[in-house]
N, CA, C and O atoms as a CHARMM CRD file, in Angstrom:
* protein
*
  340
    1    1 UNK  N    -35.64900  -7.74400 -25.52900 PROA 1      0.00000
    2    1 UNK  CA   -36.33900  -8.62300 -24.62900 PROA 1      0.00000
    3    1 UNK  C    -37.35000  -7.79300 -23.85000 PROA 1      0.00000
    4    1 UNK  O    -36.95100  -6.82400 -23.20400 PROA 1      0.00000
    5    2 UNK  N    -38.54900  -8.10000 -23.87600 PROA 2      0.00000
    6    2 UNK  CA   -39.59100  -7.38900 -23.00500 PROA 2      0.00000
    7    2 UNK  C    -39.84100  -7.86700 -21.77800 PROA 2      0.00000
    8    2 UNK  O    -39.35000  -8.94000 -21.42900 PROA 2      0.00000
    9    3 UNK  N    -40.70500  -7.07600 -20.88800 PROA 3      0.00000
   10    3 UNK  CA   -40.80800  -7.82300 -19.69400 PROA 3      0.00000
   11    3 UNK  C    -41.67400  -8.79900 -19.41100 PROA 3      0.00000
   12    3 UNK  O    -42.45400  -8.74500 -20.36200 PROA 3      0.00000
   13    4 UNK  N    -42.03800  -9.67400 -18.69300 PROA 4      0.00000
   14    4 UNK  CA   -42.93400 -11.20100 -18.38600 PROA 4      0.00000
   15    4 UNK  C    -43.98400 -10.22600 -18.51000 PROA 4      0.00000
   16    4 UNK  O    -43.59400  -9.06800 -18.36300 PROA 4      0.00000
   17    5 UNK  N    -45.37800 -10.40000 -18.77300 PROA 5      0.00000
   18    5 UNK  CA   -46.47500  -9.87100 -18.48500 PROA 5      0.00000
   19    5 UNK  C    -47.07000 -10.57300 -17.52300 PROA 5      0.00000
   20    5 UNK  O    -48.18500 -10.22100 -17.13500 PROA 5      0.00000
   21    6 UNK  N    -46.49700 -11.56600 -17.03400 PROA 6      0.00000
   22    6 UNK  CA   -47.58600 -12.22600 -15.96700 PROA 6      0.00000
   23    6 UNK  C    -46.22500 -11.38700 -14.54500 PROA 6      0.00000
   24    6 UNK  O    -46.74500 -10.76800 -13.61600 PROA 6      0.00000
   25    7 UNK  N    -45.63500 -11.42600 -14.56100 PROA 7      0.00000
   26    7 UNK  CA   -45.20700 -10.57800 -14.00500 PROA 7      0.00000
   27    7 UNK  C    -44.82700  -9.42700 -13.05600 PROA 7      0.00000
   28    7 UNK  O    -43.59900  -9.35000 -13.10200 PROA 7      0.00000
   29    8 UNK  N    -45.37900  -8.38200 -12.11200 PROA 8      0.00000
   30    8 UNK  CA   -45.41700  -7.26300 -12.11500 PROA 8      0.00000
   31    8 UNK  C    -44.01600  -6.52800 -11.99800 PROA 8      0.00000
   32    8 UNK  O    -43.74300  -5.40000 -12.40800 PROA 8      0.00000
   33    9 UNK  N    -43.14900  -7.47700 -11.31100 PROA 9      0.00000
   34    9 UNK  CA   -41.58600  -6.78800 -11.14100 PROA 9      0.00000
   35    9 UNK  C    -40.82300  -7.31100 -12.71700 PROA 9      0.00000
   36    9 UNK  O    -39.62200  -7.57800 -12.68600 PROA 9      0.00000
   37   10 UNK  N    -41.25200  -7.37800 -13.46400 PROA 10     0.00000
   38   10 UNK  CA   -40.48300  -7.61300 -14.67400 PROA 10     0.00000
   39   10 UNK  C    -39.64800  -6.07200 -15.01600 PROA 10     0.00000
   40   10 UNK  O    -39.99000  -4.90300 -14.83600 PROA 10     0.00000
   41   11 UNK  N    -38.45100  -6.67700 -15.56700 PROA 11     0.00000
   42   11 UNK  CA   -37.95500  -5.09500 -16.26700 PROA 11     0.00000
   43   11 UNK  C    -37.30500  -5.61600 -17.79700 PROA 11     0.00000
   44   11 UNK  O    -36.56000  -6.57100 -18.02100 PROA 11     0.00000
   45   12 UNK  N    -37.77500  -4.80300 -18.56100 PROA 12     0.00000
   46   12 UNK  CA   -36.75400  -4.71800 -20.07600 PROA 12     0.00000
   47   12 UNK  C    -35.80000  -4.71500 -19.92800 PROA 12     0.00000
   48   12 UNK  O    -35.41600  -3.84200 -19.15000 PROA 12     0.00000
   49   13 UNK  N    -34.96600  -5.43400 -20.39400 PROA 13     0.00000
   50   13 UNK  CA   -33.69900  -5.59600 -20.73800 PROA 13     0.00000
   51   13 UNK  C    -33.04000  -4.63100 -21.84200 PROA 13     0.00000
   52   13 UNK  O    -34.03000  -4.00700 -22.22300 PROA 13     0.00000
   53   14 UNK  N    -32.23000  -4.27000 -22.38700 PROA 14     0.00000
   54   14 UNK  CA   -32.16600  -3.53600 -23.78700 PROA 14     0.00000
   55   14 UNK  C    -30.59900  -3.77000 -23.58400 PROA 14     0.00000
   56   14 UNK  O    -30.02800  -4.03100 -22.52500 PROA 14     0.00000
   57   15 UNK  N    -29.96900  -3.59400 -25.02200 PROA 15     0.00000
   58   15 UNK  CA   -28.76100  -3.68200 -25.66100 PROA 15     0.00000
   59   15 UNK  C    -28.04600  -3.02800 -26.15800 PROA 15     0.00000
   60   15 UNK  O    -28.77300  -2.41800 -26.94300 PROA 15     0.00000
   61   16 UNK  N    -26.97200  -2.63400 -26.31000 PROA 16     0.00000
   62   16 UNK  CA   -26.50100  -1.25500 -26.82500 PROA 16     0.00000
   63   16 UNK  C    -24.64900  -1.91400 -26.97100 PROA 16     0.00000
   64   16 UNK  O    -23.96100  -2.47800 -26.12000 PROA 16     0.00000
   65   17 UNK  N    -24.31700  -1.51600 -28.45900 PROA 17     0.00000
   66   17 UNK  CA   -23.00400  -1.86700 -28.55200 PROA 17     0.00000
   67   17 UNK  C    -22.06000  -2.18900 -27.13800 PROA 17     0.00000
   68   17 UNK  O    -21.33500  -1.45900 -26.46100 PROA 17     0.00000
   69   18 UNK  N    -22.44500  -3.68700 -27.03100 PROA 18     0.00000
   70   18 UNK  CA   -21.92100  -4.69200 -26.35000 PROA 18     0.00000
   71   18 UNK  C    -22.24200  -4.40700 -24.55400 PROA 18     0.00000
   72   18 UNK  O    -21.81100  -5.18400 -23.70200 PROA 18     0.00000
   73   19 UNK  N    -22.82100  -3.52900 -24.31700 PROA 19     0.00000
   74   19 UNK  CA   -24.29200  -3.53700 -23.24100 PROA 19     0.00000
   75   19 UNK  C    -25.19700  -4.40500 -23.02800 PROA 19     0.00000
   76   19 UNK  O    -25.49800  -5.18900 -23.92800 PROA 19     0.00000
   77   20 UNK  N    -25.71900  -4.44100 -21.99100 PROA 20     0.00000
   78   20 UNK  CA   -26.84600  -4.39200 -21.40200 PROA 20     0.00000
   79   20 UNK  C    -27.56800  -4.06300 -20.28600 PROA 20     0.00000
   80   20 UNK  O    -27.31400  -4.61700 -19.21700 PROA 20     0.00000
   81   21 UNK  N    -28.38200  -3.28500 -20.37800 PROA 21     0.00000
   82   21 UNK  CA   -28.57600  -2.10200 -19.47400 PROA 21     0.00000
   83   21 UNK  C    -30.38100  -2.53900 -19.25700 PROA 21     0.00000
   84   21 UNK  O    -30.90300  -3.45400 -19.89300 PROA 21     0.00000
   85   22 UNK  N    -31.00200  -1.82100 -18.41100 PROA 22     0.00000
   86   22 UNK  CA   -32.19300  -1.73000 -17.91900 PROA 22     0.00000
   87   22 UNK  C    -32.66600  -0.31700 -17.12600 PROA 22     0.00000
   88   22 UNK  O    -31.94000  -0.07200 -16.16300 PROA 22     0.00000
   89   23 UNK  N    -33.66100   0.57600 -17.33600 PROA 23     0.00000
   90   23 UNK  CA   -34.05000   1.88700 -16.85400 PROA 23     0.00000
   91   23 UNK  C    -35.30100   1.47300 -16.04100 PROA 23     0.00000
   92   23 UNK  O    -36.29000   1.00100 -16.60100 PROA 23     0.00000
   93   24 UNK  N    -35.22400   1.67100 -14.65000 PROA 24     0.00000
   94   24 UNK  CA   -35.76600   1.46500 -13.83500 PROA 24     0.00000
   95   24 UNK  C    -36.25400   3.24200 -13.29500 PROA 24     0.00000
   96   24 UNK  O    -35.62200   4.24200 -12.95300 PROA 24     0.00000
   97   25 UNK  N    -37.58500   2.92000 -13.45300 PROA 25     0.00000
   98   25 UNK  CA   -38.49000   4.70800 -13.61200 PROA 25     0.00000
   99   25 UNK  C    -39.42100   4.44000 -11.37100 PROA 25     0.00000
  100   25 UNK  O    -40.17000   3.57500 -10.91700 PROA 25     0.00000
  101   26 UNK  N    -38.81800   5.59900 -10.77600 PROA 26     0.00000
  102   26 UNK  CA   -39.24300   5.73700  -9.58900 PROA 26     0.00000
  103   26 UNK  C    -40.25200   6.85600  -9.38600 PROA 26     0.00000
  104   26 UNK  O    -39.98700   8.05600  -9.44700 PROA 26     0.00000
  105   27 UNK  N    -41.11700   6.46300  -9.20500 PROA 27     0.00000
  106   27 UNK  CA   -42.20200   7.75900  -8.59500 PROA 27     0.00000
  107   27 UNK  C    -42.13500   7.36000  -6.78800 PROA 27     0.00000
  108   27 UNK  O    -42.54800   6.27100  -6.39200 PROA 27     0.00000
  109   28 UNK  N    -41.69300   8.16600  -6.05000 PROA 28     0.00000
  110   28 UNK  CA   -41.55100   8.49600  -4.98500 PROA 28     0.00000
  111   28 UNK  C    -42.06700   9.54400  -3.82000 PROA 28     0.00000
  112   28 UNK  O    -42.17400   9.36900  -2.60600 PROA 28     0.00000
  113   29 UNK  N    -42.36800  10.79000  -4.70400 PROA 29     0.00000
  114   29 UNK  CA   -42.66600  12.07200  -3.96400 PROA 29     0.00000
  115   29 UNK  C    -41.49500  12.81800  -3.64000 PROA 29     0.00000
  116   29 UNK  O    -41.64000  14.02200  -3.42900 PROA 29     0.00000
  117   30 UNK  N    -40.29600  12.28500  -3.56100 PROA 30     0.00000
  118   30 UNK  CA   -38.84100  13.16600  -2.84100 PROA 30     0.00000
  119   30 UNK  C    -38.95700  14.88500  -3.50700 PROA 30     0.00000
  120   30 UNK  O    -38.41200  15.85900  -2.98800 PROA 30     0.00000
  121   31 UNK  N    -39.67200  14.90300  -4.56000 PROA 31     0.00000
  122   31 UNK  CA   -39.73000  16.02200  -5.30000 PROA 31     0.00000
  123   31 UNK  C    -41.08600  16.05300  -6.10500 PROA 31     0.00000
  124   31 UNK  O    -41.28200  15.28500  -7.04600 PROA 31     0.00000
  125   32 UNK  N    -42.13900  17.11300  -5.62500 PROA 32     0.00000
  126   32 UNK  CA   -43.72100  16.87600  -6.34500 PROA 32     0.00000
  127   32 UNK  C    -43.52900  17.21600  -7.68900 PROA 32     0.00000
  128   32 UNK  O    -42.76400  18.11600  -8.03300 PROA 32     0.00000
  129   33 UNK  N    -44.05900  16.67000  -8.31100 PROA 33     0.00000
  130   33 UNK  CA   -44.82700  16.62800  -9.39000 PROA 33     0.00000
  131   33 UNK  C    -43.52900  16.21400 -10.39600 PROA 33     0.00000
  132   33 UNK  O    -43.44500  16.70100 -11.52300 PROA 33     0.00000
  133   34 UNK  N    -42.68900  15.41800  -9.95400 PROA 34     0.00000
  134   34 UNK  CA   -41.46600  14.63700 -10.66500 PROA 34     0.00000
  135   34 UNK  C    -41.19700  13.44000 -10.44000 PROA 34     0.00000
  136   34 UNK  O    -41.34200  13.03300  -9.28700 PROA 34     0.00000
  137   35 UNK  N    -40.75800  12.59200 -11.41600 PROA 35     0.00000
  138   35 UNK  CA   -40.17700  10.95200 -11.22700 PROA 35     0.00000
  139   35 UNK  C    -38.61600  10.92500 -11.64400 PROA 35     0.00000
  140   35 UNK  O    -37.96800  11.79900 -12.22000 PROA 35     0.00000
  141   36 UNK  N    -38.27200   9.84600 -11.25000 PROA 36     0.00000
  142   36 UNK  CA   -36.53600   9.24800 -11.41100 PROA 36     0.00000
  143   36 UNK  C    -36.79400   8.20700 -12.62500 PROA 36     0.00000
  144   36 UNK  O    -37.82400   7.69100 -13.05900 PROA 36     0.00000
  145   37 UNK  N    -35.33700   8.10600 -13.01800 PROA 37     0.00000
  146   37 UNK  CA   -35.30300   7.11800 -13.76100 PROA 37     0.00000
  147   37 UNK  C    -33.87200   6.88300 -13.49900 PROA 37     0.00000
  148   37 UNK  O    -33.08600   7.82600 -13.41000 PROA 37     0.00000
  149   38 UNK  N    -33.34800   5.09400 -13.31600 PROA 38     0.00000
  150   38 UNK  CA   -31.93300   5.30100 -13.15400 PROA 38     0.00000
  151   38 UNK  C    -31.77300   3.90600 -14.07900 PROA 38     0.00000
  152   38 UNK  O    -32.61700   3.05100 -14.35000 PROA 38     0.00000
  153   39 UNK  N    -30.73200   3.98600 -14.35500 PROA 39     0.00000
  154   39 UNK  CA   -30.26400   3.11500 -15.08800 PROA 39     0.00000
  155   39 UNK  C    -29.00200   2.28800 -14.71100 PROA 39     0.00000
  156   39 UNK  O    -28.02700   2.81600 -14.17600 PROA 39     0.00000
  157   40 UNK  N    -29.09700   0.40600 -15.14400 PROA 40     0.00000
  158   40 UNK  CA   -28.12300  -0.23600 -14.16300 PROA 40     0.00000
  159   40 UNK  C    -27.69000  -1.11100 -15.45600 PROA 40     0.00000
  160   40 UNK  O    -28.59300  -1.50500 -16.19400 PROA 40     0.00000
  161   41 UNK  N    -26.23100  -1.45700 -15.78300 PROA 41     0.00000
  162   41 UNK  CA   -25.91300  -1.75900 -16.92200 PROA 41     0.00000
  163   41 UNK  C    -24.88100  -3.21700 -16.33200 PROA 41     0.00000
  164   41 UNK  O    -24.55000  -3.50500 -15.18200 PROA 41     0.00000
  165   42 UNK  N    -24.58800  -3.89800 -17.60500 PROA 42     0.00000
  166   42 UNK  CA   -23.61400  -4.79300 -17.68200 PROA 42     0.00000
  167   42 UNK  C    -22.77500  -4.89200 -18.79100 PROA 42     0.00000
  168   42 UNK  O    -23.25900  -4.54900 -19.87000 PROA 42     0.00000
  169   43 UNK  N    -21.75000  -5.24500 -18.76400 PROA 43     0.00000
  170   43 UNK  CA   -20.80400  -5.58700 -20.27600 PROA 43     0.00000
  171   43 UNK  C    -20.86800  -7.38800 -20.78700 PROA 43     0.00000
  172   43 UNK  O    -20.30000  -8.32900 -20.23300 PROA 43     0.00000
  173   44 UNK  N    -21.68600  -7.41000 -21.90800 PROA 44     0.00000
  174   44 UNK  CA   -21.85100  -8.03000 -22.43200 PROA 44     0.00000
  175   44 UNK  C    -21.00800  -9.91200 -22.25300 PROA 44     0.00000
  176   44 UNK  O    -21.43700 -11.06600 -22.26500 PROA 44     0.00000
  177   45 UNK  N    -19.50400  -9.16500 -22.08500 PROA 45     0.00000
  178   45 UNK  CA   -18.04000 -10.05900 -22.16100 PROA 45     0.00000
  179   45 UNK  C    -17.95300  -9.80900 -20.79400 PROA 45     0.00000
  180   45 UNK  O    -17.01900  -9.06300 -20.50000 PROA 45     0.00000
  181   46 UNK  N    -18.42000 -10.07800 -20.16300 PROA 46     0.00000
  182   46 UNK  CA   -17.70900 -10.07100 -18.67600 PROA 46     0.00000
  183   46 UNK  C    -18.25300 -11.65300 -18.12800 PROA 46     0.00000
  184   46 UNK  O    -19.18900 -12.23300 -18.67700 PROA 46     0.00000
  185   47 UNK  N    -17.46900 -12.23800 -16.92100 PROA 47     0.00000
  186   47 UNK  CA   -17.76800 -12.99900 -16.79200 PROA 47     0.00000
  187   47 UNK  C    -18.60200 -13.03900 -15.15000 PROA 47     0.00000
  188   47 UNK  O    -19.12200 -14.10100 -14.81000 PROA 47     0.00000
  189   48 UNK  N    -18.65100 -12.12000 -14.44400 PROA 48     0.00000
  190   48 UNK  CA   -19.42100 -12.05200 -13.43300 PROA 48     0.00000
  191   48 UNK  C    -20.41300 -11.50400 -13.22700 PROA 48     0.00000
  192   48 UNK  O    -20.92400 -11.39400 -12.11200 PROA 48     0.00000
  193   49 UNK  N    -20.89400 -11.03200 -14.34500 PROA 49     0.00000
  194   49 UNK  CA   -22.36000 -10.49700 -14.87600 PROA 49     0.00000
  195   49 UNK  C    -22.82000  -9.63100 -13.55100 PROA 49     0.00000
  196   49 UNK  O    -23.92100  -9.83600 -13.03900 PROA 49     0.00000
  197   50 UNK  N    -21.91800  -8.66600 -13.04100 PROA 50     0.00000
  198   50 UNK  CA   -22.71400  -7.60500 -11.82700 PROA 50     0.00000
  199   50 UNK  C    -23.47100  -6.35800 -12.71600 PROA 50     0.00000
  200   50 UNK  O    -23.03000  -5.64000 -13.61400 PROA 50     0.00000
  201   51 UNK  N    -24.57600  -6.41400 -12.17400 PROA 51     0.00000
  202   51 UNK  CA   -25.13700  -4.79800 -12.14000 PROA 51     0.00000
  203   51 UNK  C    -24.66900  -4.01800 -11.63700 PROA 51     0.00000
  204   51 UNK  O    -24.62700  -4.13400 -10.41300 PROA 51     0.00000
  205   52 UNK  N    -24.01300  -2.70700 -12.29600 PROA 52     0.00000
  206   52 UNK  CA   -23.71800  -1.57900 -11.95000 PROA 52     0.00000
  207   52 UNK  C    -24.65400  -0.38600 -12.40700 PROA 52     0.00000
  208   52 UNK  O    -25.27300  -0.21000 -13.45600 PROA 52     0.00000
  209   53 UNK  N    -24.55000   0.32300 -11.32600 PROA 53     0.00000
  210   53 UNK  CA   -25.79300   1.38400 -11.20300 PROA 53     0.00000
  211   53 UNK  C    -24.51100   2.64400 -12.41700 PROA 53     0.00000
  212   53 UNK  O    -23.28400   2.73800 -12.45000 PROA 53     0.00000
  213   54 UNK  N    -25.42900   3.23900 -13.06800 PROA 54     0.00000
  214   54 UNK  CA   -24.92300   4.56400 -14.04900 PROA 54     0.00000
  215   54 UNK  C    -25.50400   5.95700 -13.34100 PROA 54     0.00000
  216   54 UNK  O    -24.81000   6.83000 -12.82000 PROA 54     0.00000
  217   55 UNK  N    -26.77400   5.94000 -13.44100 PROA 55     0.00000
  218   55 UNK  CA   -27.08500   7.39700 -13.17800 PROA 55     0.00000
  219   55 UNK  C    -28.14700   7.19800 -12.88600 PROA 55     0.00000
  220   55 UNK  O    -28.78700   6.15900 -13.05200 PROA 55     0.00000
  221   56 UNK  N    -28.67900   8.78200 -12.11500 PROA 56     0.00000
  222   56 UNK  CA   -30.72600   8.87400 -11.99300 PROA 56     0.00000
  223   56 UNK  C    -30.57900  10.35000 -12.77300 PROA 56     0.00000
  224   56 UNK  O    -29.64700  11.12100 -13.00100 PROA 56     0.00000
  225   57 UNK  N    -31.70900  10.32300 -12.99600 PROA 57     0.00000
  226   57 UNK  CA   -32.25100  12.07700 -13.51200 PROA 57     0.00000
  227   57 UNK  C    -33.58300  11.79300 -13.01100 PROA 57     0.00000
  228   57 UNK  O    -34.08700  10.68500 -12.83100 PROA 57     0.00000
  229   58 UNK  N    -34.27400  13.36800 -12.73500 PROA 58     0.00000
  230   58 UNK  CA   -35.30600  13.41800 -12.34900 PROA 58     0.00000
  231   58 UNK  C    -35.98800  14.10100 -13.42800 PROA 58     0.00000
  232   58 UNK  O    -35.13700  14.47100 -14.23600 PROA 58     0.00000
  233   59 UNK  N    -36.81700  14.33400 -13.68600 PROA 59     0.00000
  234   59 UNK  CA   -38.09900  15.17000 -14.89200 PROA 59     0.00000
  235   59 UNK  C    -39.34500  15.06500 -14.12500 PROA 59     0.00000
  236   59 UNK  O    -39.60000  14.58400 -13.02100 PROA 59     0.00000
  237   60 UNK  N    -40.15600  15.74100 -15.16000 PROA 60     0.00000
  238   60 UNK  CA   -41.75600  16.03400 -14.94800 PROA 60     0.00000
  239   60 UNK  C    -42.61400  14.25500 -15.28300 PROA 60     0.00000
  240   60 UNK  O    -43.58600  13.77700 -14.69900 PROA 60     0.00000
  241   61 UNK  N    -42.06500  13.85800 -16.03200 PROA 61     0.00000
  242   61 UNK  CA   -42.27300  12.33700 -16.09800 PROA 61     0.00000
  243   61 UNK  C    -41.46500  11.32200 -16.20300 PROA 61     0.00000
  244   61 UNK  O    -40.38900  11.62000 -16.72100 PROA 61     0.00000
  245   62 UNK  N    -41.65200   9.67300 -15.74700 PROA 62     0.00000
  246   62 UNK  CA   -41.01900   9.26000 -15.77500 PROA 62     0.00000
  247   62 UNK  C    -39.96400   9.01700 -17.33000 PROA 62     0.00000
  248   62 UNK  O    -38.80800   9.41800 -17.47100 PROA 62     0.00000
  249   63 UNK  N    -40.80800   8.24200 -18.35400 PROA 63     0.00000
  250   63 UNK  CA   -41.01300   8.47700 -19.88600 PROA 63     0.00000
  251   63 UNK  C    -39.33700   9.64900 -19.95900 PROA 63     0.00000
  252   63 UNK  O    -38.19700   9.28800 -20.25100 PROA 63     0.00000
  253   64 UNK  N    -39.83600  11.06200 -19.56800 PROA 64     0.00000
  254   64 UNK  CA   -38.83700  11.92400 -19.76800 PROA 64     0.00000
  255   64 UNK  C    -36.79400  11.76400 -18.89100 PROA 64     0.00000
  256   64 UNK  O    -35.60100  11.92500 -19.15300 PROA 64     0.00000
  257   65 UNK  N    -37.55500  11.43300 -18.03000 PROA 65     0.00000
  258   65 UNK  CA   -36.42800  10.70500 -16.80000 PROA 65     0.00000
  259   65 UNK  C    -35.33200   9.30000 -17.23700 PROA 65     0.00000
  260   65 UNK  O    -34.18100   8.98000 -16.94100 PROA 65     0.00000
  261   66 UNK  N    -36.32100   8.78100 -18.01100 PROA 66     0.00000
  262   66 UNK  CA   -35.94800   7.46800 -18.99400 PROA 66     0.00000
  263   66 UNK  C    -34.94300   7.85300 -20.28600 PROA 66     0.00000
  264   66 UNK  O    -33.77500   7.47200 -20.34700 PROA 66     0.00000
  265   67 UNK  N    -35.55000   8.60900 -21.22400 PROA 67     0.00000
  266   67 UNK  CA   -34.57000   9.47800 -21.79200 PROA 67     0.00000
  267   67 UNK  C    -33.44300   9.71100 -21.98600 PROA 67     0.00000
  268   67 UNK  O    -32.63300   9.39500 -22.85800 PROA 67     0.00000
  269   68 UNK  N    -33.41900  10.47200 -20.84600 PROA 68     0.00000
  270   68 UNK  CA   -32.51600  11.37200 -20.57000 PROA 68     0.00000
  271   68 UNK  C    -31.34400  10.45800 -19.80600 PROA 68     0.00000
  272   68 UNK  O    -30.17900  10.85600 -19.81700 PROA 68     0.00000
  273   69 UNK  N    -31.61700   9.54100 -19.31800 PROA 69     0.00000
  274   69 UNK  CA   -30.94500   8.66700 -18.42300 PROA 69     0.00000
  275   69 UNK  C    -30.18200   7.84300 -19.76500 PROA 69     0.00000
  276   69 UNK  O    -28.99200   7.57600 -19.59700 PROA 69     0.00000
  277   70 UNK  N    -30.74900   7.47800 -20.93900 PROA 70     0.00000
  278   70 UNK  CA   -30.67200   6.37300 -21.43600 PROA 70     0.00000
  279   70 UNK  C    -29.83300   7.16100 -22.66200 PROA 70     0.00000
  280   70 UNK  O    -28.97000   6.50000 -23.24000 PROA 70     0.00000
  281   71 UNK  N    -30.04800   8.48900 -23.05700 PROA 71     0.00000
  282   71 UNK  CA   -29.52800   9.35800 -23.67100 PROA 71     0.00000
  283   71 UNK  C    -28.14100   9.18900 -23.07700 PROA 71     0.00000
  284   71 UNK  O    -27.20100   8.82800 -23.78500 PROA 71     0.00000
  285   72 UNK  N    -28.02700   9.40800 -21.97800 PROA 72     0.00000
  286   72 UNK  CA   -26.50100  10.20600 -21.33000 PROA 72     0.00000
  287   72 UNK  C    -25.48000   8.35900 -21.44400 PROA 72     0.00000
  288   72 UNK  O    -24.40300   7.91700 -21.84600 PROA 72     0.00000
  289   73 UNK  N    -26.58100   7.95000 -20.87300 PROA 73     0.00000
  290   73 UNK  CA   -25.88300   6.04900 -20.98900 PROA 73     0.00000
  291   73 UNK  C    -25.04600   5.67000 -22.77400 PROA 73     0.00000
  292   73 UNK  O    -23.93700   5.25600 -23.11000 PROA 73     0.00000
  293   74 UNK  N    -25.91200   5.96000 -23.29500 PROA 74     0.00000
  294   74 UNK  CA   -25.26100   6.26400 -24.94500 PROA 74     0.00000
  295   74 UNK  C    -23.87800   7.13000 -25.51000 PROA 74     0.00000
  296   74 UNK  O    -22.86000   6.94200 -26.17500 PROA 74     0.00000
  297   75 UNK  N    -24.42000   7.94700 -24.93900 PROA 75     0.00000
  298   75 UNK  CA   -23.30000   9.24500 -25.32600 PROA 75     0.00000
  299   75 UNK  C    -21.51500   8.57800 -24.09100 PROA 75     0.00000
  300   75 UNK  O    -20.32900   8.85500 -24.26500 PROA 75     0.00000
  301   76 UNK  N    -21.88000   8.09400 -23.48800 PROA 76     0.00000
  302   76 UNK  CA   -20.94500   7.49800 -22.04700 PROA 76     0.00000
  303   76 UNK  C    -19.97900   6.52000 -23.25100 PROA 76     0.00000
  304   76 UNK  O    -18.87300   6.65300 -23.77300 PROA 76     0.00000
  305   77 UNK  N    -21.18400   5.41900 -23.33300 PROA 77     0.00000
  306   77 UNK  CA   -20.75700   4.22600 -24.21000 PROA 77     0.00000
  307   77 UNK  C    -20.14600   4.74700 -25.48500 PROA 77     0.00000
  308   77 UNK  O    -19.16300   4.10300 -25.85200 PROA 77     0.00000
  309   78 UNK  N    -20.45700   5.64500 -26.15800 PROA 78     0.00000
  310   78 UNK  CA   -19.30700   6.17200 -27.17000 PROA 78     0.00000
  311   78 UNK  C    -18.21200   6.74700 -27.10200 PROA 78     0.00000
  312   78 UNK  O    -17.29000   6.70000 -27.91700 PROA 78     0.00000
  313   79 UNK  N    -18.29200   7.48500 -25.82700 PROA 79     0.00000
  314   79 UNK  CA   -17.12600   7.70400 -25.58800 PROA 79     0.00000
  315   79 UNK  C    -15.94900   6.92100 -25.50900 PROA 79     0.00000
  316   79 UNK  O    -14.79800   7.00700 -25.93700 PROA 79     0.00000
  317   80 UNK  N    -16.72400   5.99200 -24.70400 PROA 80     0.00000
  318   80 UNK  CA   -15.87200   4.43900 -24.47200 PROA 80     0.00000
  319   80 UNK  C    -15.28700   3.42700 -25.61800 PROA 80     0.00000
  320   80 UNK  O    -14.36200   2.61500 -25.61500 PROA 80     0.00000
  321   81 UNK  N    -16.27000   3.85500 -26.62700 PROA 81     0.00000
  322   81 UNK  CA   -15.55500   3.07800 -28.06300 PROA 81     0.00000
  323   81 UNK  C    -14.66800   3.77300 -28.31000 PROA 81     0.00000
  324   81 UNK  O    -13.65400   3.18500 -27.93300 PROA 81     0.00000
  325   82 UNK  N    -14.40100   4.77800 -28.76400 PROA 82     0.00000
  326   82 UNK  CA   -13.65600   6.15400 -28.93400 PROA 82     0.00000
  327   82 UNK  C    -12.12800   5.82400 -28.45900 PROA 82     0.00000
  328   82 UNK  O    -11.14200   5.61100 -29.16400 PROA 82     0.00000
  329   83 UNK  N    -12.27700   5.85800 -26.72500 PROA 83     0.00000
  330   83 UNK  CA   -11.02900   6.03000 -26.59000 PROA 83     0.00000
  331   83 UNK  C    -10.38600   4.96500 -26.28000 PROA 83     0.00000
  332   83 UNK  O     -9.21100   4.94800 -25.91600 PROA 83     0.00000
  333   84 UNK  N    -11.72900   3.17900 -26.50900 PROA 84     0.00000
  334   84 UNK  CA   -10.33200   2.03000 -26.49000 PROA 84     0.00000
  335   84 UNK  C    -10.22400   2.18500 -28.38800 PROA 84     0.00000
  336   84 UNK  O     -9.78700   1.12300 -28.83000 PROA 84     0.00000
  337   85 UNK  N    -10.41300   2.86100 -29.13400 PROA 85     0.00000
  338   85 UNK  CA   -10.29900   2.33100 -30.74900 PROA 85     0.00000
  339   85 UNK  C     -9.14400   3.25600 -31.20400 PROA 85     0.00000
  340   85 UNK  O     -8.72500   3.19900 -32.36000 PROA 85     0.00000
């Protein structure tokens, strides 16, 4: 699912064995010449559909911050198959 283009606060949605998650990229200044990226997920089967926050990383770009955030969100979620299977 992409974001509204008419829009400006739109965010991607994305999916991931029985996820759904969204990477929200911060340019702030807290640290020059770096951005955040954090990522806020849901379980698919749940019935109160809350956002829960996962993680931030910071990098030289956001793009890279995204990544790495969305990388570690993956590697989490396998774990999680892993040890209910």
């Amino acid at each position: 699912m992409a974001p509204d283009p008419s829009r400006l606060d739109g965010a991607e949605i994305r999916f991931y064995q029985g996820y759904r998650y969204t990477v929200v990229t911060i340019v702030n200044g807290a640290q020059p010449h770096t951005e955040e990226a954090e990522l806020w997920w849901q379980c698919l089967n749940e019935t109160d559909a809350k956002w829960r926050y996962f993680r931030r990383h910071v990098a030289t770009t956001g793009a890279d911050a995204a990544r790495w955030v969305e990388s570690d969100f993956k590697g989490w979620v396998g774990g999680h198959m892993e040890a209910e299977g």
